[in-house]
Each structure stands twice: as C-alpha cells, then as structure tokens.
C-alpha positions as CSV (number, residue, x, y, z in Angstrom):
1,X,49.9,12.3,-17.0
2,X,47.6,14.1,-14.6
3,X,45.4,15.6,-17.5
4,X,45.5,12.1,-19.0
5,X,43.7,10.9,-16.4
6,X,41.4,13.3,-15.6
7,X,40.1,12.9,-19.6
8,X,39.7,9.5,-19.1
9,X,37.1,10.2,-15.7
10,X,35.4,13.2,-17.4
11,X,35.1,10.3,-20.4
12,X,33.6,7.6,-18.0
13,X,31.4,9.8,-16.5
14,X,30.2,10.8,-19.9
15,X,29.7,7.4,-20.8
16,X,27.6,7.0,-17.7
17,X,25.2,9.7,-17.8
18,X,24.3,9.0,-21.5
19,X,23.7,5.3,-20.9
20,X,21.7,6.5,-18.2
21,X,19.6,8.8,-20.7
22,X,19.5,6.2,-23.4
23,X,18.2,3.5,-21.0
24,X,15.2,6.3,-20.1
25,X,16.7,5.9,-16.1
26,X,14.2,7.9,-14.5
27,X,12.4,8.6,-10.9
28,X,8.9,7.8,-10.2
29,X,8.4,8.9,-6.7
30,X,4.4,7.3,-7.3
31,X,5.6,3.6,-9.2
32,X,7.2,0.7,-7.5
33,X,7.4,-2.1,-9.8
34,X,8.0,-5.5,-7.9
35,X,7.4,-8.9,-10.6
36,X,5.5,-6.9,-13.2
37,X,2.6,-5.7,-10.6
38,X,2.8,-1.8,-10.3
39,X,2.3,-0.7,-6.5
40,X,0.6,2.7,-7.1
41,X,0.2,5.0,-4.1
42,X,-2.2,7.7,-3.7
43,X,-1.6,10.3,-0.9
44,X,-4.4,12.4,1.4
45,X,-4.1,15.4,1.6
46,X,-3.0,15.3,5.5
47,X,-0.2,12.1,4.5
48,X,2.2,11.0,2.5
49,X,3.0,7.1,1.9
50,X,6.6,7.0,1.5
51,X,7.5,3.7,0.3
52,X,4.7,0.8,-0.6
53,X,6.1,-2.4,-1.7
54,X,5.5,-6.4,-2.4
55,X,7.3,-8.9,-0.3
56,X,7.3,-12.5,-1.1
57,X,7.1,-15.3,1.9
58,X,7.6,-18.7,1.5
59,X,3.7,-19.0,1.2
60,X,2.1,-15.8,-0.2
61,X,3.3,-11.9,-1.0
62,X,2.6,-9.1,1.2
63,X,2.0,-5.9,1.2
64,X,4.0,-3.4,3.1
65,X,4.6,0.0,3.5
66,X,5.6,3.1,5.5
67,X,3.5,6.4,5.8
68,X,4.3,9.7,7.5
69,X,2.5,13.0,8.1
70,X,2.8,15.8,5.3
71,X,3.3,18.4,8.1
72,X,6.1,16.6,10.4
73,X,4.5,15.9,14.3
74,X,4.8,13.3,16.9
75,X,0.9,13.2,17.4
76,X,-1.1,10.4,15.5
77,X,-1.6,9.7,12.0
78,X,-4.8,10.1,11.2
79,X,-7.3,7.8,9.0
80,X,-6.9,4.3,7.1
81,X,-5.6,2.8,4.5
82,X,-7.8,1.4,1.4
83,X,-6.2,-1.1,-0.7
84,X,-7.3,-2.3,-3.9
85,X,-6.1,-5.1,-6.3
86,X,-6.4,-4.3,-10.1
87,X,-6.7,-7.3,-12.2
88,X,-5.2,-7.2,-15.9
89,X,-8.6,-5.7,-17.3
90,X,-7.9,-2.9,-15.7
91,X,-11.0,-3.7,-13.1
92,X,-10.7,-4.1,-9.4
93,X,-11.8,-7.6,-7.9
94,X,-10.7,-7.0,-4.2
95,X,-10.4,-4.5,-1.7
96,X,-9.8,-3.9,1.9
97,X,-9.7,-1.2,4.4
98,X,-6.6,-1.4,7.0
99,X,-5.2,0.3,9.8
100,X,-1.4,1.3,10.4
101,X,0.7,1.2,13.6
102,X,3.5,3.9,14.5
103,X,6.6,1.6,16.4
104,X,6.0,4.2,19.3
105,X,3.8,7.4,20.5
106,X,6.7,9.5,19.5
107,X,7.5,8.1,15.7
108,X,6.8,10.4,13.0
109,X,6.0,7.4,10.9
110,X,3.5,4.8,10.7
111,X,3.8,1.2,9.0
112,X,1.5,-1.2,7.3
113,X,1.3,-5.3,6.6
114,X,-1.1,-6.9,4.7
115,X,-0.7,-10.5,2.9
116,X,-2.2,-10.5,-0.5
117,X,-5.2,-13.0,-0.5
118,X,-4.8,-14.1,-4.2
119,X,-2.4,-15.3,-7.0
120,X,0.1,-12.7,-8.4
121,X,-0.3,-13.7,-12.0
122,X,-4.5,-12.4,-11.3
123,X,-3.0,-9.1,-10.4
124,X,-1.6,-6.2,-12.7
125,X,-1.9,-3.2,-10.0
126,X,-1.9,-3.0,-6.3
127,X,-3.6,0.5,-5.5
128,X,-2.8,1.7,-2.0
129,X,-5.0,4.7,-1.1
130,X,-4.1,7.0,2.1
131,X,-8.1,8.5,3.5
132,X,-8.1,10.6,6.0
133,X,-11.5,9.9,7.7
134,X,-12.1,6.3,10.2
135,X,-12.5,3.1,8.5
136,X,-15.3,2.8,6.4
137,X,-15.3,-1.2,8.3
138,X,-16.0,-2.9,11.4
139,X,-12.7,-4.1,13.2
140,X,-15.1,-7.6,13.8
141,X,-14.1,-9.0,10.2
142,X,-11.5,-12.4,9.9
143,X,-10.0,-10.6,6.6
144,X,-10.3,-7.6,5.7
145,X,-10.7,-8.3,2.0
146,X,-14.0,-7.7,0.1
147,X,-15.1,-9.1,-3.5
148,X,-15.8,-6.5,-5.5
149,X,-18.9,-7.2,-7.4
150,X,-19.4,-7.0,-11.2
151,X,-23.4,-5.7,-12.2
C-alpha cells in the first residue's frame, strides 16, 4: 500500500507541474498586472523598487510601492521617483516626479503613495522610474502631475 500511495503523489505532482507549464506560469520580477494596466518598474543603478502596485479606494486607484537600496545600508535612499502614465497608444499623457519616506532612520526600505489623477480605462501602463539625482520639481506644486504635451 505504501508504494500505492507514493505513485499516486509523484502522479499529482506531475499533474501539477505540467498544468503549470501548459498554462505558461511564469515570474516576471519587472510586470505587475493589476485590471489589465501593466505596472512597469525601472531600477537606478543605486536602487531597486521591490514591489509597485495599483490599489483601488472607494474614490480613485493609487499607486504604491516599496523601494530598497541595491547595496543593503541604514543611511538614506537616495533620489526620486518619476512616474509616468501610458495611454493605450502607447504615448504618455501624465507624469509626475515624487518623493519616498523610509518608516524610520534605521529602515532599509523606503515606501511610496500616489493617487492616480485619471480614469483607469485612459491608462494601459503605469511606468515607475527609480533616478538617482534630486527632483527635477519644486516641492511648491498642489499635484505633482504634469500634462505631457503632444507637438
């Protein structure tokens, strides 16, 4: 009975693994897909955004995220964070430039918030961009979100 049964697990976990191939189960450390809008994440060459994601409110979707040095320290993160949003043409219509906030001065690991200021169904592609220079923007602005305009 004992070599019954362990046929029958080596059989399941056959099973398992080629449903898994068949289906094309696969990582993509750089994709998040969240309602058919692809979260694409581009590091710096200093830091690593580790997870990027859409979260929906009651009112609107936001953006948030987690980002950590590539070398691991307790001293600041450096740079900002440039988002873009990637309409279905494959153009971008908005961007903004954003700062990120460690939960204390000894966290290895910064996070980032950002509602989105526009209709999912205009957007195919949120593009999340680690730089490692200062903000390109004055902190003065309401939002940080720019038009991007077509010539």
């Amino acid at each position: 009975m004992m070599l019954k049964d362990m046929i029958k697990t080596i059989a399941i976990i056959s099973s398992i693994v080629g449903i898994m191939s068949l289906t094309g189960c696969s990582m993509n450390t750089n994709l998040v897909k969240e309602e058919d809008i692809t979260v694409e994440r581009v590091n710096s060459s200093s830091v690593n955004i580790t997870r990027a994601y859409l979260q929906a409110t009651d009112a609107t979707w936001i953006l948030r995220g987690k980002l950590k040095r590539r070398f691991p320290t307790s001293r600041l993160i450096p740079g900002h964070l440039h988002i873009e949003l990637v309409g279905s043409d494959g153009a971008v219509f908005k961007e903004a430039d954003i700062a990120y906030k460690r939960k204390s001065a000894k966290s290895r690991f910064a996070e980032f918030y950002l509602p989105l200021p526009v209709e999912l169904t205009k957007i195919s592609r949120v593009r999340v961009i680690h730089h490692d220079a200062l903000s390109h923007t004055g902190d003065s602005e309401k939002s940080p979100w720019r038009d991007i305009k077509k010539y």
